[in-house]
C-alpha positions as CSV (number, residue, x, y, z in Angstrom):
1,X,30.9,-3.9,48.8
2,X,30.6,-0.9,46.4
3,X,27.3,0.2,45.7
4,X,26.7,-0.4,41.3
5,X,25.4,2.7,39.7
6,X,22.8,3.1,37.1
7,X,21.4,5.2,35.0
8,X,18.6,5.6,32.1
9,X,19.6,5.3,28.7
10,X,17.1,4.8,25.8
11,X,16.9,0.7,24.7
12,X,18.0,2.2,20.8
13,X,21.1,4.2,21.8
14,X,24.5,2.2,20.6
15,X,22.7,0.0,18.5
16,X,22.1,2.1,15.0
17,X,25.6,2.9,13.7
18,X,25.1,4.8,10.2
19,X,21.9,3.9,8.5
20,X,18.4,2.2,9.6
21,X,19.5,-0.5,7.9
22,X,22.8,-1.5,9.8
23,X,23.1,-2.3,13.9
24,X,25.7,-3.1,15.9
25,X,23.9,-5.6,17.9
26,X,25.3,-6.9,21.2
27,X,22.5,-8.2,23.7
28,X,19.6,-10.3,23.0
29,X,17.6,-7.3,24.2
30,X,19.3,-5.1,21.6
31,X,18.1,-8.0,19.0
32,X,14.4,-8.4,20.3
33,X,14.2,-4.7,19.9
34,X,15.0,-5.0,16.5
35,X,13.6,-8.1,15.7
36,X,10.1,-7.4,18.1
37,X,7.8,-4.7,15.8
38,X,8.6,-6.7,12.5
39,X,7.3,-10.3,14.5
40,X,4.6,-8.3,15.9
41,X,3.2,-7.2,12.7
42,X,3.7,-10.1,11.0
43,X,2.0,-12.6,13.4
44,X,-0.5,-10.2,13.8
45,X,-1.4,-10.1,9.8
46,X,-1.2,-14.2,9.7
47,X,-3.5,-14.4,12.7
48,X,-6.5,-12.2,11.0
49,X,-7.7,-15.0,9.1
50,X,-8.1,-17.2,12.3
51,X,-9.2,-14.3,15.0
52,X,-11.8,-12.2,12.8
53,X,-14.5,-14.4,11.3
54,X,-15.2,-16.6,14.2
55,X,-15.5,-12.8,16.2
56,X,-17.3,-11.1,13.3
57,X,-19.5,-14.0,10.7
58,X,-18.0,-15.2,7.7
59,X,-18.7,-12.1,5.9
60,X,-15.1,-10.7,7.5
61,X,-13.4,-13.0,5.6
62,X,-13.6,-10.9,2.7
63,X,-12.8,-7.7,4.3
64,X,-9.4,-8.8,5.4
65,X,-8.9,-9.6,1.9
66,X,-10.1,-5.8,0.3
67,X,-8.1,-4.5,3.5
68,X,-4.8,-6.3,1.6
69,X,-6.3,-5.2,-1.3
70,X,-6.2,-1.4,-0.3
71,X,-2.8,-1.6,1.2
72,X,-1.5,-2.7,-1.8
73,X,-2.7,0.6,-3.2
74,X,-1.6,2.9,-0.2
75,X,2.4,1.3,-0.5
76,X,2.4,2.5,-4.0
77,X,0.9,6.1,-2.4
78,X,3.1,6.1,0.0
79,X,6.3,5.3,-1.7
80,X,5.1,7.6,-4.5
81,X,4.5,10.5,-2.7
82,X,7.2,10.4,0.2
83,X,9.8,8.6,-1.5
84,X,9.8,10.3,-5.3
85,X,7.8,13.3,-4.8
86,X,4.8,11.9,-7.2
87,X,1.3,12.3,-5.3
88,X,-0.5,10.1,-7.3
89,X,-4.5,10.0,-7.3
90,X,-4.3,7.0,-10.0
91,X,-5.4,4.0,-7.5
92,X,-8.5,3.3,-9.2
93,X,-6.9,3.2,-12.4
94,X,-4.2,0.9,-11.4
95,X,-7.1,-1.1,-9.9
96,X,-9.0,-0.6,-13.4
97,X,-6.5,-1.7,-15.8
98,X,-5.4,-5.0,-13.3
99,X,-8.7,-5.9,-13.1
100,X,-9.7,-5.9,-16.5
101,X,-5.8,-7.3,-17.8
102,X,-6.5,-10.8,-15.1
103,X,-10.3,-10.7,-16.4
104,X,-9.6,-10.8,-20.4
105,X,-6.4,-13.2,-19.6
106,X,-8.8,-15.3,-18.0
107,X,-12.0,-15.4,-20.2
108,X,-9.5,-15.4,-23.5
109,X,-6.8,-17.6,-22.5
110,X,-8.5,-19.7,-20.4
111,X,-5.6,-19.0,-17.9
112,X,-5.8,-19.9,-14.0
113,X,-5.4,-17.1,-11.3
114,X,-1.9,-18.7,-10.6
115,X,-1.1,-17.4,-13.9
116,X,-3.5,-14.3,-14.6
117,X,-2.1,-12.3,-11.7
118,X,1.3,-11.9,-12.0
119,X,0.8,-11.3,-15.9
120,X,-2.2,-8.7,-15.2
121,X,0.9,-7.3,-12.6
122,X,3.2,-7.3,-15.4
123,X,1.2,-6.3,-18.4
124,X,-0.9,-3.9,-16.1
125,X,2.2,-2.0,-14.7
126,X,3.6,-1.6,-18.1
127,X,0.0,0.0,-19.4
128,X,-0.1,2.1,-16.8
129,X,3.4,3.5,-17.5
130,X,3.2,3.9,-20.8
131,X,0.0,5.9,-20.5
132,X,1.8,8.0,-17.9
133,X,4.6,8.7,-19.5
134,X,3.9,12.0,-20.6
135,X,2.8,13.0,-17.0
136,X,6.1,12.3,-15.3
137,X,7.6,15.7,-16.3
138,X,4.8,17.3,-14.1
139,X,4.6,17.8,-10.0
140,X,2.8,18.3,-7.4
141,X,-0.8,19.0,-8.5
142,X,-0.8,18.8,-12.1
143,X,0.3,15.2,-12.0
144,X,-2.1,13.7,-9.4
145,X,-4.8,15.3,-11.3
146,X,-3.5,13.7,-14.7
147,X,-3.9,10.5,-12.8
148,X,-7.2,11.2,-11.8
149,X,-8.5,11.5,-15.1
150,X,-7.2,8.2,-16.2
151,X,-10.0,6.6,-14.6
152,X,-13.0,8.6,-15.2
153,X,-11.8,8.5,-19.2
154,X,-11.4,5.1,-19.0
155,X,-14.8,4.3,-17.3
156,X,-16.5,6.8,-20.1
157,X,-14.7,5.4,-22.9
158,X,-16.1,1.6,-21.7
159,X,-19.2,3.1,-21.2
160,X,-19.8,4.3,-24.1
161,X,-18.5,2.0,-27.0
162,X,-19.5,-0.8,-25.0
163,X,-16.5,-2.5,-25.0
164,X,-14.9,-5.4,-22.5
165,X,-18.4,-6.1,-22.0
166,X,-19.8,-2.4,-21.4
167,X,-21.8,-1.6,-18.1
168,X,-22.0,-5.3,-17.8
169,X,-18.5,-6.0,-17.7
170,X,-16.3,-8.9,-17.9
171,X,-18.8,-12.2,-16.0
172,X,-17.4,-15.3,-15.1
173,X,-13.8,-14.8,-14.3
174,X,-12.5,-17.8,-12.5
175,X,-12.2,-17.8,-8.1
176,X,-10.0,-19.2,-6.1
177,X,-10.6,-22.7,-4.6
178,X,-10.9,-21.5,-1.3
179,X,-11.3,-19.0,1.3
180,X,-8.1,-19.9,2.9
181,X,-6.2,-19.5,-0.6
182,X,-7.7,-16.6,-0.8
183,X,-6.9,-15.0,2.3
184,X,-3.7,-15.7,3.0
185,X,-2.1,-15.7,-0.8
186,X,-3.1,-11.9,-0.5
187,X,-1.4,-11.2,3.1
188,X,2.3,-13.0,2.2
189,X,1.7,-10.7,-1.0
190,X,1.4,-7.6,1.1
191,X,3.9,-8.4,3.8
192,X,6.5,-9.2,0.6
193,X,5.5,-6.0,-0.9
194,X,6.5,-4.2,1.7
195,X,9.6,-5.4,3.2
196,X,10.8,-5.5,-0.7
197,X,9.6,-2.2,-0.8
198,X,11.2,-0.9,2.9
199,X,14.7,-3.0,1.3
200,X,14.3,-1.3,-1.6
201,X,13.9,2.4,-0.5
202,X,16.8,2.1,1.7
203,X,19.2,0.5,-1.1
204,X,21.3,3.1,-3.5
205,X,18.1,3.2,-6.2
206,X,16.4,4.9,-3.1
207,X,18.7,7.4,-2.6
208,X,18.2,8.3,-6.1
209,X,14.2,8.6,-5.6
210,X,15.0,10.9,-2.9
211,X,17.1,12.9,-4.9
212,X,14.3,13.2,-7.0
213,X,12.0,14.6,-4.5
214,X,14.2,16.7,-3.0
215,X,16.5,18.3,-6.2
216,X,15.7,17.0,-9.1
217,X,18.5,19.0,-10.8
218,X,21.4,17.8,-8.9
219,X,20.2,14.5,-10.4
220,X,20.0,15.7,-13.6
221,X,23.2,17.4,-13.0
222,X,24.8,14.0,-12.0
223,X,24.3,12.5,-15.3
224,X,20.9,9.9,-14.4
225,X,17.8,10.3,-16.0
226,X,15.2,11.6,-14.3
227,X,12.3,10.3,-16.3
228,X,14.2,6.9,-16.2
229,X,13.9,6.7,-12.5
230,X,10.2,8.2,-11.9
231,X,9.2,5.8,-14.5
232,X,10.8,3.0,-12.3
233,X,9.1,4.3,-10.1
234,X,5.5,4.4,-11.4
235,X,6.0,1.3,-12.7
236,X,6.9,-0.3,-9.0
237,X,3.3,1.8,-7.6
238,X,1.2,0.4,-10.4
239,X,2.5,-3.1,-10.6
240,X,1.4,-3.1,-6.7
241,X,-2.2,-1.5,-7.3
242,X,-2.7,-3.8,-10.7
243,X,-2.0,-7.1,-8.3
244,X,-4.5,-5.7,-6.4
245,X,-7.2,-5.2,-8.9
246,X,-6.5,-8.9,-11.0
247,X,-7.2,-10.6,-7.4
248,X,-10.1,-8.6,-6.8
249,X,-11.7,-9.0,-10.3
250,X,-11.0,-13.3,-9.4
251,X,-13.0,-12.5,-5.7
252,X,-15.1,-11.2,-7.3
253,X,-15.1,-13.6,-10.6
254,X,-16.4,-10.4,-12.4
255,X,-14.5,-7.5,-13.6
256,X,-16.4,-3.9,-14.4
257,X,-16.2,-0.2,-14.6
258,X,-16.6,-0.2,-11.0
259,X,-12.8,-0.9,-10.5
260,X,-12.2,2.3,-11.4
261,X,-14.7,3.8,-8.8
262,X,-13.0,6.8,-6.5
263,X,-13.0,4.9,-3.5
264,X,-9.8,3.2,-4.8
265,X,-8.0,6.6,-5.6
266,X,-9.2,8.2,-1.5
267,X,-9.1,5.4,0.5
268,X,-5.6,5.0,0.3
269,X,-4.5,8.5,1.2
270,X,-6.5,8.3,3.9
271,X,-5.4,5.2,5.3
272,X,-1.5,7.4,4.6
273,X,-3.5,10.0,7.0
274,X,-4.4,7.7,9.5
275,X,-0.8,5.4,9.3
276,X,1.6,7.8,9.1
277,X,3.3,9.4,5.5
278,X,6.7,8.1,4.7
279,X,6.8,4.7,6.9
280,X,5.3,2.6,4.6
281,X,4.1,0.4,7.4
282,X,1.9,3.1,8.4
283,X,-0.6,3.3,5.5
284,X,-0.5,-0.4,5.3
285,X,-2.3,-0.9,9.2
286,X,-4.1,3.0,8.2
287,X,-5.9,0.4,5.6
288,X,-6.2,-2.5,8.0
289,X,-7.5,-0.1,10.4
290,X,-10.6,2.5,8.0
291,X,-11.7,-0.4,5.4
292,X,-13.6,-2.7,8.6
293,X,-14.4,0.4,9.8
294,X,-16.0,1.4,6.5
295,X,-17.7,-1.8,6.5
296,X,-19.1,-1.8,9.6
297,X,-20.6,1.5,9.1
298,X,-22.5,0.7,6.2
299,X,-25.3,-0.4,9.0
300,X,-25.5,3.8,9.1
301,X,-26.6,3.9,5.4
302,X,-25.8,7.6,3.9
303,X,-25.1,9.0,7.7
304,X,-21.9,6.5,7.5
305,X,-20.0,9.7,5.5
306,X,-20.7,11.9,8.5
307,X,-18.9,9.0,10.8
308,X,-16.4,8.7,8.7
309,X,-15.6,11.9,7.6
310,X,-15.7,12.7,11.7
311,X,-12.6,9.7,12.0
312,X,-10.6,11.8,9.5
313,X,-11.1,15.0,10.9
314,X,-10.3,14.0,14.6
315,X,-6.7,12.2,13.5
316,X,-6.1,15.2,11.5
317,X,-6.1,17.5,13.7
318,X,-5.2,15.6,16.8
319,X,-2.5,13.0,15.4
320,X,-1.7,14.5,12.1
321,X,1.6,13.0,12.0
322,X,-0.2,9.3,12.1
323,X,-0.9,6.3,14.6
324,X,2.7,4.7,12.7
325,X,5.1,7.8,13.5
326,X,3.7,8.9,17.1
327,X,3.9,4.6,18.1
328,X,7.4,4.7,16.5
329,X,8.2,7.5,18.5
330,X,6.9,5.8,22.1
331,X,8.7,2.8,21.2
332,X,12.3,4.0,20.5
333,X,12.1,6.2,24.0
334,X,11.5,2.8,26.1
335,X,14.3,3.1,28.7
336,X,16.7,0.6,30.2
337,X,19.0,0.9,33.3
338,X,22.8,0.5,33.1
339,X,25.8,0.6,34.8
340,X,27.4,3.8,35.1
């Protein structure tokens, strides 16, 4: 009988054909390498709810929830950023004008959160365009500084006419019935949000963002309207971080100037750090990964910014390209024998 040669070939070779987004598929191993990662992350994200508190105290409950919260913020980075060429520092703003849009619907209307939120996404987004509007022209620097302002005005300019309750803010906005509700409303939100965005980005409208990073003229050149499309744009990132900020202002029933606190705005660029720039999946577990870790050094008191700052520095400058890119790389070099 003939001895059957084999050799090595790499589990991804003959299944992409053109794109990411279209395989020829022949095996059932060829499908749960496709199909593996996406399950993985998905269980995983459903699970937290179950596997955390019992481990951790009650308390843990709520982190899940800000971790949501903050990868909310870090898609919008993300796609901003890698996808449109827009590095926007605007996350607490987003989170500002959500926050207080779901808290005034709330207290005015005497609307439920099933109703608040995806108005305070709506309205919110469309705020938050509008007053950036005048920034999209600008690049690089100058517009992630414009966005910084934003919220330091904004928190200044409630400060100081007292208005939507002042330092006070906005008391008694309505919860949610439960924990559960709570918890796992917010995760189907994320995981939608960012296979809608991953479908998105790899559709023709994401071509166009590219071309809008990349050459902005040959856009221009092509007829399209580049302020059209980085408006679309901003309007996509700060619909995401608005949902975020009208289902924390109903966690925390209570909406206030602190929304627009800094920690929005850094946090999510350093969860894109940690994660990985340009996957969007990356910054979303880079969130999942430094807010519990935040948390959990609050026990350190002020030291917890040495700690911390330590964390950034050491994934800088040893995995700068992030945990999502170096595990993507690993996984698409898994090797499979075959006959020659």
């Amino acid at each position: 009988m003939d001895k059957v040669e084999r050799r090595k070939e790499r589990l991804d070779r003959g299944i992409k054909v053109r794109t990411e987004g279209i395989y020829a598929v022949s095996s059932w191993q060829e499908v749960a390498y496709l199909v593996l990662p996406r399950l993985v992350l998905i269980v995983g994200l459903l699970l937290l709810p179950l596997i955390i508190p019992p481990l951790f105290g009650p308390y843990w409950k709520r982190v899940i929830s800000y971790a949501a919260i903050y990868g909310l913020l870090a898609l919008g980075f993300d796609f901003l950023a890698h996808f449109v060429g827009l590095v926007s520092l605007g996350g607490a703003f987003f989170i500002g004008v959500g926050g207080y849009t779901a808290a005034i619907l709330n207290k005015s209307l005497g609307l439920s959160p099933l109703f608040t939120i995806p108005m305070a996404t709506v309205g919110g987004a469309i705020i938050c365009t509008l007053l950036l509007l005048p920034a999209l022209p600008l690049r690089g620097v100058y517009f992630a500084i414009v966005t910084l302002m934003y919220p330091l005005a904004l928190m200044r300019i409630i400060e100081a006419l007292n208005i939507f309750g002042g330092t006070d803010g906005i008391l008694g906005v309505a919860g949610f019935p439960n924990t559960w509700i709570e918890q796992y409303l917010i995760i189907f939100i994320v995981i939608f949000a960012l296979f809608g965005l991953r479908r998105l980005v790899n559709e023709d409208i994401g071509l166009v963002f590219r071309g809008v990073k990349d050459n902005d003229q040959s856009v221009r050149a092509s007829g399209l309207s580049i302020t059209l499309y980085k408006a679309i744009a901003v309007f996509i990132a700060s619909g995401l971080g608005c949902l975020g900020g009208a289902y924390l202002a109903h966690i925390y029933m209570w909406s206030g100037i602190s929304q627009f606190a800094l920690d929005f705005s850094v946090i999510p660029i350093a969860a894109t750090v940690i994660g990985g720039g340009g996957t969007l999946v990356g910054p979303l577990l880079g969130c999942f990964f430094l807010v519990p870790i935040s948390e959990w050094l609050r026990t350190f008191g002020t030291l917890r910014i040495v700690f911390y700052s330590v964390i950034l520095m050491a994934f800088i400058m040893f995995r700068s390209e992030g945990i999502m890119v170096y595990a993507q790389r690993k996984y698409h070099q898994f090797q499979r024998w075959v006959k020659v």
